[in-house]
C-alpha positions as CSV (number, residue, x, y, z in Angstrom):
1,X,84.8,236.8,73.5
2,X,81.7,235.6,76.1
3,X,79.7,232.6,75.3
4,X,76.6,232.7,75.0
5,X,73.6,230.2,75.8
6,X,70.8,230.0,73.7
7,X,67.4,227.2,75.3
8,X,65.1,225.7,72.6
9,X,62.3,224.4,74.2
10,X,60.4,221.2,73.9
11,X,57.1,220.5,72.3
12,X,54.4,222.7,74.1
13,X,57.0,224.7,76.1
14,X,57.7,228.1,76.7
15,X,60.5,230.1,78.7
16,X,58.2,229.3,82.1
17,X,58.3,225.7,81.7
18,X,60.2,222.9,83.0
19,X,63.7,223.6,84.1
20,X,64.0,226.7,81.6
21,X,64.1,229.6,84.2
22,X,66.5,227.8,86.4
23,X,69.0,226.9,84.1
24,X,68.8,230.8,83.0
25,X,70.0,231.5,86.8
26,X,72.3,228.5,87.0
27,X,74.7,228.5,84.1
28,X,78.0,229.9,83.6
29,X,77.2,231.7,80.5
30,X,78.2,235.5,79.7
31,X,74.1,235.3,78.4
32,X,71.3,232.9,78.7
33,X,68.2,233.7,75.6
34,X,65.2,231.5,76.5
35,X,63.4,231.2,73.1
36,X,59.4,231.4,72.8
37,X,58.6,229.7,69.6
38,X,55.6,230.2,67.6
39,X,52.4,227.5,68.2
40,X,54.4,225.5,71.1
41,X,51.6,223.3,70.7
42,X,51.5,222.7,66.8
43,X,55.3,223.8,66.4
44,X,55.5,223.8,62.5
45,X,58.8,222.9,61.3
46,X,59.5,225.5,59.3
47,X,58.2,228.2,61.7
48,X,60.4,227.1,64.4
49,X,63.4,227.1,62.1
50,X,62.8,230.6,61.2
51,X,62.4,232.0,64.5
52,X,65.7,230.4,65.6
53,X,66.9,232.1,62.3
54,X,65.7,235.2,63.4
55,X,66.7,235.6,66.9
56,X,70.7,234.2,66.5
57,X,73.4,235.8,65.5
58,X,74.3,234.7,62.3
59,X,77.8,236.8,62.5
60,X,80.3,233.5,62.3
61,X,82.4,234.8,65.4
62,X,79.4,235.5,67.6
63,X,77.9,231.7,66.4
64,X,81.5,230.1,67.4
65,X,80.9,231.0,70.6
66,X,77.4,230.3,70.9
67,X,76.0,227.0,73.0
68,X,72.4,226.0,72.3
69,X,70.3,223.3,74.4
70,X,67.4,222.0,73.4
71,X,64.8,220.2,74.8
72,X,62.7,217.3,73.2
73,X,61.3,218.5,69.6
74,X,63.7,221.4,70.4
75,X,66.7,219.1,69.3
76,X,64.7,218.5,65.7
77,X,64.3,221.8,65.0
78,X,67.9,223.1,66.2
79,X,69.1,220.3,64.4
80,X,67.1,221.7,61.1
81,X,68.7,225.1,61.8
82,X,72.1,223.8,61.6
83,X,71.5,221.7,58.3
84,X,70.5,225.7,56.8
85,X,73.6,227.7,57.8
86,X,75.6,228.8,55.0
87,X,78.8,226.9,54.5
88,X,81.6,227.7,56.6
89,X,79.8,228.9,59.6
90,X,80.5,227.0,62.9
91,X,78.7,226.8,66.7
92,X,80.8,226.3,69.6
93,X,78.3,223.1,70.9
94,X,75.3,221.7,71.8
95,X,73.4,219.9,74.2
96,X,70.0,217.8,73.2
97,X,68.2,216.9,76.1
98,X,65.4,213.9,75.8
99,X,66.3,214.4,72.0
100,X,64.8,211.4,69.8
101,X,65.3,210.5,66.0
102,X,61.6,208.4,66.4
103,X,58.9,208.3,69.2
104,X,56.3,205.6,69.9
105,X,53.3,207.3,69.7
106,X,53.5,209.7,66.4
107,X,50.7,212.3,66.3
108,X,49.2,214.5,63.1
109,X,51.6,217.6,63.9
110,X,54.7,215.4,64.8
111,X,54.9,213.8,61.3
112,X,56.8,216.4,59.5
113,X,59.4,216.3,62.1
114,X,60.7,212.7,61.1
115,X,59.1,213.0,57.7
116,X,61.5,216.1,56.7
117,X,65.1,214.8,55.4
118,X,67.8,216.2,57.2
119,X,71.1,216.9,56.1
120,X,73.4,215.4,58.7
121,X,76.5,215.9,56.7
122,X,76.0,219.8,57.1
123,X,75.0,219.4,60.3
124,X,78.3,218.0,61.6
125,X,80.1,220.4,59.3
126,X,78.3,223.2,61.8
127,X,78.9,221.3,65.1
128,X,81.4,219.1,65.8
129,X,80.3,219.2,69.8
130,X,77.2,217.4,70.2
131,X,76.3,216.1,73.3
132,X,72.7,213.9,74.3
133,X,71.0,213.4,77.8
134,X,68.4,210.4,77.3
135,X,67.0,208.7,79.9
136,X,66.1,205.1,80.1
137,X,62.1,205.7,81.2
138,X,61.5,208.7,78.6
139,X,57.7,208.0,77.9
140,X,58.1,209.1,74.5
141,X,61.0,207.6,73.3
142,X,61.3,204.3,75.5
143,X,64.1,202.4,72.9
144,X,66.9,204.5,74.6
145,X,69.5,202.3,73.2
146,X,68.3,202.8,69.5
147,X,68.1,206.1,70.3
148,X,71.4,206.7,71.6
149,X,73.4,204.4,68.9
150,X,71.4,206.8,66.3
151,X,72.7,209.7,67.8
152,X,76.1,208.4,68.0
153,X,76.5,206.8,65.0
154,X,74.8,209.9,63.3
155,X,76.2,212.9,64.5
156,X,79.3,211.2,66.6
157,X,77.1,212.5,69.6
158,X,78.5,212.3,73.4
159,X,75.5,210.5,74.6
160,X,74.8,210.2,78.2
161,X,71.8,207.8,79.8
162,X,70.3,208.6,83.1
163,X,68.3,205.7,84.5
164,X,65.3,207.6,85.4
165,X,64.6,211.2,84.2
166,X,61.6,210.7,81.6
167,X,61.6,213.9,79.5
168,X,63.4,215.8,81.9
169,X,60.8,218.1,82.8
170,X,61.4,219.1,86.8
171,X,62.0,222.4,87.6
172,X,65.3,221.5,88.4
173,X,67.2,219.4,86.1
174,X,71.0,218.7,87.9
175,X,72.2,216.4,85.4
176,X,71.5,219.3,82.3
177,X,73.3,222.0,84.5
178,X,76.5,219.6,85.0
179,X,76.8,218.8,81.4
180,X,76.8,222.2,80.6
181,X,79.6,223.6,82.9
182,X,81.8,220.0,82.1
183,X,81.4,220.1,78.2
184,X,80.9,223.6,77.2
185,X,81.8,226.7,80.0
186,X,84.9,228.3,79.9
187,X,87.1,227.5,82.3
188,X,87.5,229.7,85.3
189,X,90.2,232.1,84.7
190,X,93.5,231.1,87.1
């Protein structure tokens, strides 16, 4: 069966933005979906969750082999998607990048996003692969090594620190395409 790729994007993003296109070129995937959620600007919890709903597979072999990255408030609503899968279905991975359990600076329309409880038991029951890019200058989220042991200690997250990528939004983000093809691309057939 082909894997499959499947880009959340971050607060105020779209499939233009940031490194988005590129990584639609760049990785080894059988498929690459770039999502375009609803009000990227307000992004209301529960909307985003139901478009993810609504554009995934929910057949349990096709969401085995299905990767998702997600990018800043991305990671909170993938992660909210997880928690709502019925028991017993399973994804094969996912990458957060610039992911964050609490910012600095919280804002009217990012309140719900830590207000909302989240069930990390089932979220671990759906995803046993996690792995985190954070970076040590990330001007939302500056306490990288909270951050980090909350995503490790949380999820049992694979978390990676770069030194300088803020929110990882280039055009081109290396570090996102060589975590992909290490932790979750099939290997090349011999």
């Amino acid at each position: 069966m082909s894997k499959s790729l499947v880009v959340i994007p971050r607060w105020g993003g779209n499939p233009e933005s940031d490194w988005y296109p590129w990584i639609q070129t760049e990785a080894p995937f059988d498929s690459v979906h770039l999502m375009e959620m609803p009000d990227p600007n307000e992004n209301p919890i529960e909307d985003w969750v139901a478009t993810i709903q609504n554009v995934v597979s929910v057949h349990p072999d096709r969401l085995a082999e299905t990767i998702f990255v997600a990018h800043g408030a991305g990671c909170q609503a993938l992660l909210h998607y997880f928690s709502k899968l019925p028991p017993g279905f399973k994804v094969g991975g996912a990458l957060c990048v610039a992911g964050w359990w609490r910012v600095d600076k919280v804002w009217p329309g990012l309140l719900p996003w830590i207000a909302t409880p989240l069930n990390r038991d089932r979220v671990r029951d759906v995803c046993d692969n996690f792995t985190v890019l954070i970076s040590k200058n990330d001007p939302n989220s500056p306490d990288w090594a909270a951050n980090k042991h909350m995503w490790e200690s949380w999820l049992n997250a694979d978390v990676i620190v770069i030194s300088r990528a803020k929110g990882f939004n280039k055009a081109m983000e290396p570090a996102i395409l060589k975590v992909l093809t290490r932790a979750f691309a099939e290997a090349p057939a011999a």
